[in-house]
N, C-alpha and C positions, 0 to 999 in steps of 0.2 A: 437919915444918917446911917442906921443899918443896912441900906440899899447903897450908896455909895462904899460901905467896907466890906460887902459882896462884892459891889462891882471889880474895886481894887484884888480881892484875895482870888477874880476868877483869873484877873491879867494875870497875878503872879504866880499862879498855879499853871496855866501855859507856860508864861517866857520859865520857868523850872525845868518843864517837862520838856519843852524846846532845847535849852541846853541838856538836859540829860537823853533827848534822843542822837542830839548832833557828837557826845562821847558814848553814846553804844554803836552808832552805826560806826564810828572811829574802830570799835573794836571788832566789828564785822571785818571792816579794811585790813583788818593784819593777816588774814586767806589772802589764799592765793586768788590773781586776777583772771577772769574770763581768757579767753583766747584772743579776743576784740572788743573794744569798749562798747557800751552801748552809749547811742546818740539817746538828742532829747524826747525824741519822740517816739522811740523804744522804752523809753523812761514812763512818758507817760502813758502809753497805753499799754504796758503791764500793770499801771497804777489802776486803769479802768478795769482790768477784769478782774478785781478782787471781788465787785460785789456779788458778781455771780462765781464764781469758784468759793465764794463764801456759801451762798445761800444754796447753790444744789450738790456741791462736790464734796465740802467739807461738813456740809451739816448733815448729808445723810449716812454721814461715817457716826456723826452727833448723836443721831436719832433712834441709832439700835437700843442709847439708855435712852428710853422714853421718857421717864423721870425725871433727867440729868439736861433731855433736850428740850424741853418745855420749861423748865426751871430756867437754862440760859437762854431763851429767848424773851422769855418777860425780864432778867435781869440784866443781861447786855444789852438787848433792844430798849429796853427803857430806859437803860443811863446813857447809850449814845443820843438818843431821842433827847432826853432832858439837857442832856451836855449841850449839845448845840442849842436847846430854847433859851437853856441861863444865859449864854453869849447873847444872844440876841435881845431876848427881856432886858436882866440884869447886865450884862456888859454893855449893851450900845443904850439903852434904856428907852426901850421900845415897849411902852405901856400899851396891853391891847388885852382886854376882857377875853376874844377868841384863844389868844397864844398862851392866859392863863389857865383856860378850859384844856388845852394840850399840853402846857405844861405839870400841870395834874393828873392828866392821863399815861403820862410820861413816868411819872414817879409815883403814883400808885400801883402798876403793874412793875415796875422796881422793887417796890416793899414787896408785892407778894413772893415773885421769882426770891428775895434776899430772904423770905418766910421759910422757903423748902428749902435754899441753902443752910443755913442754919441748922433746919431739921434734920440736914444731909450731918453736919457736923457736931450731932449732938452723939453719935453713936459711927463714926466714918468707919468705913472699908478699911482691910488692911491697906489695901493696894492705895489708897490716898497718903499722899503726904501731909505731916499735922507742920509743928512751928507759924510761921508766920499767917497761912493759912486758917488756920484755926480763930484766927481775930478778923479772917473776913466778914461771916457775915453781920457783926457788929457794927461794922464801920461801913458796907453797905446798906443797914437796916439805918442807923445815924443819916447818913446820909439822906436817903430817898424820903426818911419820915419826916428829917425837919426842912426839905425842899417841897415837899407835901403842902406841909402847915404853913411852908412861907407863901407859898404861890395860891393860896387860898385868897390872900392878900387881893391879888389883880381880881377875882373876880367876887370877892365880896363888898358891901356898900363900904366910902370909905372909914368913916368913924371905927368899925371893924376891923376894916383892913388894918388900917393908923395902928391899934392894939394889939394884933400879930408883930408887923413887921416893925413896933420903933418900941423901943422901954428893953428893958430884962428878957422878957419872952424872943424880941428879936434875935438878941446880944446871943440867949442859948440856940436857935435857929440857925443862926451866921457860922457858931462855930458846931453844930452838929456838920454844917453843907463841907465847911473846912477840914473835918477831921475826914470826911468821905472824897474829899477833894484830895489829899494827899495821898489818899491808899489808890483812888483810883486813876486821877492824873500823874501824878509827880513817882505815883508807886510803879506807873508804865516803863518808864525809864530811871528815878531813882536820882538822875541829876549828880551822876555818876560813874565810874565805870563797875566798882564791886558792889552797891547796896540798892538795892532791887527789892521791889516789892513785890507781894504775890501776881500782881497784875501783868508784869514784865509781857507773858506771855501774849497779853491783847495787841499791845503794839508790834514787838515781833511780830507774832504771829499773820498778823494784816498784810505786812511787808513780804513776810516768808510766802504767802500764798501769789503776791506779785512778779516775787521774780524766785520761785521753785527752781530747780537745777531739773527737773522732770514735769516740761509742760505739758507731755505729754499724755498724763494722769487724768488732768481736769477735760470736763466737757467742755465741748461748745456749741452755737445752734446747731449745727447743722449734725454734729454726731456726738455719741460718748465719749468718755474718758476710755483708755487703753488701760491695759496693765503692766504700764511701762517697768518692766524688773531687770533687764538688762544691764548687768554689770557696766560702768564707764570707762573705757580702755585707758589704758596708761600711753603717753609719747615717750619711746623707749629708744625715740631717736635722737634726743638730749643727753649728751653725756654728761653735762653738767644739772640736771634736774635732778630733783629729788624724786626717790621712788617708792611712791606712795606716800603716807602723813606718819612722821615718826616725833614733830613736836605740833600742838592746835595749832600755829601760824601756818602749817602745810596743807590745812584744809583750805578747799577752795572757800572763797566769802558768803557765797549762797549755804556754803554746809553750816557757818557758824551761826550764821544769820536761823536756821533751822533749829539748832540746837537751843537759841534762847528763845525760841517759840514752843518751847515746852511748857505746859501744864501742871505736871507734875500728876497727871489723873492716874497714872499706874495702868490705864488700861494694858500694855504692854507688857509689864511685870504680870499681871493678872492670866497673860497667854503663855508665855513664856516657855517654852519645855525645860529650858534647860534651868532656870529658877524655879520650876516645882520640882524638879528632880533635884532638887539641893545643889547645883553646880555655882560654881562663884560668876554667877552674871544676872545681873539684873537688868534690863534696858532702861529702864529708869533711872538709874541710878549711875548707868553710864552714860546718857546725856547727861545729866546733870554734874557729871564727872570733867567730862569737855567744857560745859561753860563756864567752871571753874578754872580751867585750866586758859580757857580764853581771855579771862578776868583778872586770872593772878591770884592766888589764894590756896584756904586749902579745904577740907571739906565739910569741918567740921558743922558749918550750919544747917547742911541737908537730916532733913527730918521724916527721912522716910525709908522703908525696907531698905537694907544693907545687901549688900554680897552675900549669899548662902553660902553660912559655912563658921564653924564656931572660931577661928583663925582669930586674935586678937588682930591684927595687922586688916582684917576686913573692916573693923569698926570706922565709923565718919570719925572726922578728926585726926587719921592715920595718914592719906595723902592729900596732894597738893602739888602746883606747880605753877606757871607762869608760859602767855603763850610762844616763848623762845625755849623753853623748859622741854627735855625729854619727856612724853609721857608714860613708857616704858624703861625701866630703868634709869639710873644717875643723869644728870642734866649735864651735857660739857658746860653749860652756858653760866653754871649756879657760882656764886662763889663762895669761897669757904666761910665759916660759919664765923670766923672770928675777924673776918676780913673790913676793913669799918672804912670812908669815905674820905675824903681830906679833912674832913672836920671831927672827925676822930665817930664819929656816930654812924651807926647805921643806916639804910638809906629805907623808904618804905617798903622798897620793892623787892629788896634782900631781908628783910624782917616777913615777909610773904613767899620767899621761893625757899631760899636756903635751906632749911631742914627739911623740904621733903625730895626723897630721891626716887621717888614713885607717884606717878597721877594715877596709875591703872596695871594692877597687877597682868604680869601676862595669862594666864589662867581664863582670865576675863574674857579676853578676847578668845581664845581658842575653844570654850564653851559653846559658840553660837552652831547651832545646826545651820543658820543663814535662809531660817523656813520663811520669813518676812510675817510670822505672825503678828510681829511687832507693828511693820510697816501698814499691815492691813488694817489692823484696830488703831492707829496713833490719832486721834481728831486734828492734831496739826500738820499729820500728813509727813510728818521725819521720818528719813531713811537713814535707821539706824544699821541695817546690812551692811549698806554700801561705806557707813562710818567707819565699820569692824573691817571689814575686807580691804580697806584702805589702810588701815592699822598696820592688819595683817600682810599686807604688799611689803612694807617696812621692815616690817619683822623678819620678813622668807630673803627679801631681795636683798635686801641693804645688812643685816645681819645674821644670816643665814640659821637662824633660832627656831626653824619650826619644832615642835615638840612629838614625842612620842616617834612612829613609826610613818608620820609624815615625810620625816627625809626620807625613809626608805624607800616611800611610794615616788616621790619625786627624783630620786634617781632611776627609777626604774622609767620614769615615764621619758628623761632624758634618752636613756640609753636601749631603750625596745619598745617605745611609744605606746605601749602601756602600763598599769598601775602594778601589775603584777611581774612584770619580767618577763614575761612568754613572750616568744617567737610569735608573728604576727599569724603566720599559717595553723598554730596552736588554733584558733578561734572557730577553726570549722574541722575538727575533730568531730564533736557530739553531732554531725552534719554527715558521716562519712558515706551513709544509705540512702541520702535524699536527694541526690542528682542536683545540686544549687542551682540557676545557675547564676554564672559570672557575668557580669555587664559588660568587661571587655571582652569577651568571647561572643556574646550575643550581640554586640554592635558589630563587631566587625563582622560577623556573617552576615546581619542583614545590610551594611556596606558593601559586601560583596553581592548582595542579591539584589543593589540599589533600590532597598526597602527602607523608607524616611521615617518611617514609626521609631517614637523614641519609646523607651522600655515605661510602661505606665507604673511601676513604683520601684523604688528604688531602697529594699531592705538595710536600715543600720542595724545590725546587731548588736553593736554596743560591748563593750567589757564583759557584761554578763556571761557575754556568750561560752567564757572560761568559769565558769561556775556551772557545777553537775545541774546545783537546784535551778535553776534560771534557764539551763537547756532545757528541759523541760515544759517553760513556758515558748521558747522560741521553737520548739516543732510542734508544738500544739497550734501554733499563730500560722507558722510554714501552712499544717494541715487546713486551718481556716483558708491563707490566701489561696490553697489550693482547688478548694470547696468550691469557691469563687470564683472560678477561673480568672486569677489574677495575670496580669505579663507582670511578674518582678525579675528583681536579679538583684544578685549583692555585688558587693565588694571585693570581697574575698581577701585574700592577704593585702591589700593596696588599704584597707582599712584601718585606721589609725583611733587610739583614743581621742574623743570628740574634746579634749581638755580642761571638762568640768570640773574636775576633783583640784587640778591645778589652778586654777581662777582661784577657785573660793579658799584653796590653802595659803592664798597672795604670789603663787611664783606666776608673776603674769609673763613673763620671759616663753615660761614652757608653755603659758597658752596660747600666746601669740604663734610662737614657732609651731605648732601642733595644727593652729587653725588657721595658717596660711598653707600648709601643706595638702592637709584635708582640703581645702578648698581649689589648690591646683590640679590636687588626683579628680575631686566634680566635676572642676571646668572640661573634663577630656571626653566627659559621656554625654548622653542627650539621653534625660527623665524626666515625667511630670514632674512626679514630687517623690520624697523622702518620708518611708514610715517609718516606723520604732517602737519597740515595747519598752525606752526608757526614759520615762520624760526629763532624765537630767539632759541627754543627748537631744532629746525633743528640744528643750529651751536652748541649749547653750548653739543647736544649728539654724533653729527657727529664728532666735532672736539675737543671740550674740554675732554671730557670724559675717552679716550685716555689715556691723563696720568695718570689714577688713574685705568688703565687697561679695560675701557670698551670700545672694541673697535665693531663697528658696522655700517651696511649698511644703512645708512638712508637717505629716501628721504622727498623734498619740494613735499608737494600732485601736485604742478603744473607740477615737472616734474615726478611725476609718473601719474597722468592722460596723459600728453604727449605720455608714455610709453605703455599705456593702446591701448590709440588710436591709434602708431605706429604696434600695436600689433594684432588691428583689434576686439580689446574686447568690441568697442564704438560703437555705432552709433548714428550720432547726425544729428537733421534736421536743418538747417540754418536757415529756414525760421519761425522758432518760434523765435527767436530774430531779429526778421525784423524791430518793430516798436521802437527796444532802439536809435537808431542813431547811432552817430559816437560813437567811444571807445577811449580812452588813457587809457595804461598803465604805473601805479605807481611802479618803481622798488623798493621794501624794501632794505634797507640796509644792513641786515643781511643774506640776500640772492643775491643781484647781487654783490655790493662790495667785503663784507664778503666771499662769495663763490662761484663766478663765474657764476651765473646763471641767465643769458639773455634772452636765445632763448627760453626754453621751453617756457613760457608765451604767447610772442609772436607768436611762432607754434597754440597753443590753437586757439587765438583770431582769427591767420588765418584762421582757419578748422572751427571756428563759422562763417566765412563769414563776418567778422566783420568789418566796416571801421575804422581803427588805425590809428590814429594821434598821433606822437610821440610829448613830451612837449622837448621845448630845452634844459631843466637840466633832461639827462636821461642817460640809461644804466649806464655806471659807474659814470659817471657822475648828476646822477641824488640827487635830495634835497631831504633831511628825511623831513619825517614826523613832530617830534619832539617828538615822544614817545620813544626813546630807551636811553641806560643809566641812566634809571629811573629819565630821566628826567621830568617825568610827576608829581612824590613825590616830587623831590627837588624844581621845581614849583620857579627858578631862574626868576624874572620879565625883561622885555626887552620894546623896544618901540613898540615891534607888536611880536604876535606869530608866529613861524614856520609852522603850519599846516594852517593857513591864508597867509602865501607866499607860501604853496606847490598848496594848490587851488585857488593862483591867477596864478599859472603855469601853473594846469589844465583847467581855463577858457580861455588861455588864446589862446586854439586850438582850442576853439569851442565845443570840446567832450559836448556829452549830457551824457556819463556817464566815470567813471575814475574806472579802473578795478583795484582790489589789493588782495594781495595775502598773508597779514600779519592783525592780530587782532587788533596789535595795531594802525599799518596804518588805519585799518577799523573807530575805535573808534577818532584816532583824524583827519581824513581827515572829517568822519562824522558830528563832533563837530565845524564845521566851517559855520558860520550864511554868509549867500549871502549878498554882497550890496543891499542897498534900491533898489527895481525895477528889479532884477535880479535872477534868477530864480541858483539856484544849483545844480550842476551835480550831480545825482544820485552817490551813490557809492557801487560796487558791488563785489563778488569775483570773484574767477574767478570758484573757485567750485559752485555758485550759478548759475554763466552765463552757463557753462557746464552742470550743474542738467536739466535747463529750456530747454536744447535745444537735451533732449535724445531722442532717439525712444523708445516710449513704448512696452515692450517685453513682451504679454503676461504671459510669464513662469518665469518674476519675480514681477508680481503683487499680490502674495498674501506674498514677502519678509517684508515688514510693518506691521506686524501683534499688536494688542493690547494688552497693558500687564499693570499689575496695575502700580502708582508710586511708586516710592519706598518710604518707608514711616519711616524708620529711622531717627533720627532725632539725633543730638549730644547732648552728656549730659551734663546740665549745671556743672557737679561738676567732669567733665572730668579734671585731671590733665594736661593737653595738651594746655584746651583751657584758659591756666592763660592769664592774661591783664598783667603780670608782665613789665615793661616797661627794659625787661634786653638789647634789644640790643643798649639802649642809654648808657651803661656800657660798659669803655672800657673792650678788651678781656682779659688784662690777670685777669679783677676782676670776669668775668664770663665766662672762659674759662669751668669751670666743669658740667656748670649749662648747657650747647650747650648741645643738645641731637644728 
């Protein structure tokens, strides 16, 4: 009898979970559609490579908590394991001595993994979310113990068996499997579109790793995952599209489909710069912000770390929305609060949007440095940047709201193609003794001396180049490729901002414009490749570039000095950096995250003979700065700044000096006053440390040669250099006026 109302309560705990997945994937569908449908057979075979992008891609994101990833392999592997035995046992009823022996092995390594759960949640992390959560491991310990004791049944004599599974003992057995039934099937989905149980995330999640928006992440036999971080270009040839996600329905369906494969683990909030620095953003809590906003609702049930910052207006229960609903400001779509249906009642769905005129304060958004610390720790693998940056498209383009002195910098980048307003010739001032040279000068002489050598590197200098401090590192690098006897050449005034700062402030307008021009002034040379000492310009021409067809070899000057020196084109005496002391190394984000690039740095500091102390928040795991994502314009206030916790990391080694490898690293690690009494670690490049410690080669001592300044200067009645304030307009009012 008891086996027959198992049987019954497993059907009906699927056909549940079947309808409540057939309305959440409803609710995926209200994103935007692919570009091209996928056929069936693209269907099913991103269905097949879930189990491996499970087992090696996602779990060994899992496995940094050791704890946490041994705990979810005995307790998700034993309830999928047991899932599918009960069907087969108890639903088709397939009695077999062996599948009870499995099925016991199944749900005994369930109790234990639901053991350390528990243990996990007798005393949880901030960073965990409590509420519903909180009554997990009870109802997986329910579960697995009286699926335990029932399937004890199949392979004990039956007179035994009989007295487990039928009378009173069964009856509590049946509804132990039940109550673990509803938390872990029916809780996957909910069996609706807003009530969700903690589990939600297992099913998403499974799906989300099927069809990613960046398959490019996960491995496959034959090679690794990449570290696909590349911004996704906007089609800005629609006049009628939307620019960027201004309500959740604008997110593509992969994004939303992402967002409800959250966790709630906080690993992310846990990294975070800008939520330890008390900024109002939590990534946490801003997924879980969007899947409210996907669902309809508002936010009160979330149970976990708020927006930093004592703001009543921050507290859960304050916003809400609907995914037709603004997420930013008033909704056009809401309707008035008094406004009631033909039957004089409210409707559900305006008893859910109506009062709130806010899903996500703007603040939220304009907090993210865009370091992808989030993205790298997420176990389900969301790309919460590309969420914000999408936001933030909306916000710059569509209503021209950036904050703080970001409009400043985006007109400036409009109207004299960099951040600052300087004359493009301004860039090689701090240059004026160093004989550059020019690429177009040097191609066409050896055109004329029909010599097919194309210039073997091709120097970006980058913005920096207009910062005193940052010159500094670019003739110390100058003096390295010269050491080397490099063939480079720049730019020279034909060099434009590479349009990082403009992507990640949302005006994709100016970066398109910026990186199509940049890339026809390329097309006109012949280089190997493209160095840099700034890995924002590193990424944004390495890897953004690409889709607008500029594709090219470009290195971080650390791992091309590396390369130099692998090469044997260096020599460096140790013992002139003898009296800096110890070193740490500051990983940029836009170079070790962003693109993989660890070692070469630390190779360097080796071969200086350097002593390296690494800081505990490093390699991939290491803290920004807090200059990227223009977070230095948008100038979001917090209870302390980021580059004052990066060098309370650095002092925290001892280092007498902290070596980096990035401008803007340089300017805000530099910008950090010592405590009363305490002396601050030097901060240096790593091109500087390298310049100090060359052997001097006679036969490149007269490469420094003297030449006047340059003495051009920009015309005040340049068209170029208007003050016009257009990029606080939204784009489509000055779409024509973008040069």
């Amino acid at each position: 009898m008891n086996e027959t109302v198992l049987s019954v309560l497993i059907f009906a705990a699927l056909a549940l979970a079947a309808i409540g997945a057939v309305k959440r994937i409803g609710l995926w569908r209200q994103g935007r559609a692919d570009a091209t449908s996928m056929s069936v057979g693209e269907l099913i075979a991103s269905l097949a490579k879930v189990p491996r992008r499970y087992g090696v891609d996602l779990h060994h994101v899992v496995a940094r908590d050791r704890y946490m990833a041994n705990t979810h392999v005995a307790t998700g592997g034993g309830f999928v394991a047991a899932a599918l035995l009960m069907v087969v046992v108890y639903g088709f009823g397939i009695d077999s001595a062996w599948l009870g022996v499995l099925l016991l092995l199944a749900s005994g390594a369930m109790f234990a993994g639901a053991l350390f759960v528990r243990r996990r949640r007798l005393d949880p992390p901030a960073r965990l979310s409590r509420g519903p959560w909180m009554r997990l491991p009870k109802s997986l310990l329910a579960f697995s113990a009286s699926l335990f004791v029932m399937s004890l049944s199949l392979v004990l004599p039956d007179g035994v068996g009989g007295m487990i599974s039928g009378g009173i003992l069964g009856l509590v057995l049946v509804a132990g499997i039940a109550w673990g039934l509803l938390e872990m099937i029916v809780g996957m989905t909910g069996g609706g579109s807003r009530i969700t149980g903690p589990m939600k995330h297992a099913f998403a999640g499974a799906l989300h790793l099927a069809f990613h928006r960046r398959p490019a992440r996960f491995s496959t036999r034959d090679s690794a995952g990449i570290r696909d971080s590349a911004l996704l270009p906007l089609d800005l040839s629609d006049p009628e599209a939307p620019l960027g996600v201004g309500k959740p329905a604008d997110f593509n369906w992969r994004q939303l489909l992402g967002f409800d494969a959250c966790v709630q683990c906080g690993r992310c909030e846990a990294v975070c710069p800008a939520f330890a620095a008390g900024q109002p953003l939590n990534p946490k809590k801003l997924i879980q912000d969007m899947v409210v906003g996907m669902a309809g609702g508002s936010d009160a049930a979330y149970a976990g770390s708020p927006y930093p910052g004592d703001e009543p207006k921050r507290a859960p229960g304050q916003h809400g929305g609907g995914p037709q609903q603004a997420i930013v400001g008033a909704s056009p779509h809401a309707r008035p609060a008094t406004q009631a249906d033909a039957s004089g009642t409210k409707s559900d769905s305006d008893k859910l949007n109506h009062e709130f005129t806010v899903l996500v304060e703007p603040e939220t958004l304009w907090a993210c440095t865009t370091c992808r610390a989030c993205a790298e720790e997420c176990p389900m693998m969301i790309e919460h940047v590309d969420a914000i940056v999408d936001m933030r498209r909306h916000m710059t383009l569509e209503q021209g709201a950036t904050p703080g002195k970001g409009v400043e910098v985006l007109d400036n980048l409009i109207a004299t193609d960099n951040p600052g307003g300087f004359a493009l010739e301004a860039r090689l001032h701090w240059a004026a003794d160093l004989d550059l040279p020019r690429i177009a000068e040097v191609q066409a002489a050896r055109e004329a001396a029909r010599d097919p050598r194309p210039v073997e590197a091709l120097l970006w200098l980058g913005d920096g180049a207009f910062d005193m401090r940052n010159q500094r590192t670019l003739r110390a690098f100058v003096q390295v490729l010269r050491a080397a006897r490099v063939d480079f050449a720049i730019l020279g005034a034909e060099e434009r901002d590479s349009g990082d700062v403009a992507r990640r402030l949302g005006d994709e307008a100016t970066f398109q414009s910026l990186a199509t021009r940049n890339i026809a002034t390329l097309s006109k040379y012949r280089f190997v490749r493209i160095i840099t000492c700034d890995p924002h310009s590193f990424h944004v021409l390495g890897r953004e570039y690409a889709a607008f067809g500029g594709d090219y070899l470009v290195n971080h000057h650390t791992s091309y000095m590396n390369e130099m020196l692998a090469a044997g084109r260096l020599s460096l005496d140790a013992s002139k950096l003898a009296t800096l002391g110890s070193v740490t190394w500051h990983d940029p984000c836009y170079l070790g995250r962003y693109n993989g690039e660890f070692e070469a740095p630390r190779t360097l500091l080796a071969a200086l003979g350097l002593e390296v102390r690494e800081m505990q928040r490093s390699g991939f795991r290491s803290r920004c700065c807090g200059g990227g994502g223009g977070a230095p314009v948008t100038d979001i206030p917090g209870k302390q700044r980021i580059p004052d916790m990066r060098m309370g990391d650095v002092r925290e080694t001892g280092a007498e000096v902290v070596a980096v490898g990035c401008p803007q690293c340089t300017a805000m690690l530099e910008g950090v006053v010592a405590p009363a009494g305490e002396a601050e670690p030097q901060v240096l490049d790593l091109a500087e440390l390298m310049a100090r410690a060359l052997v001097a080669d006679a036969s490149t001592q007269g490469l420094f040669t003297a030449r006047s300044p340059l003495t051009r200067r920009w015309r005040h009645d340049d068209p170029r250099r208007s003050t016009s304030n257009r990029a606080s307009t939204p784009i489509r009012a000055r779409a024509t006026a973008t040069p």
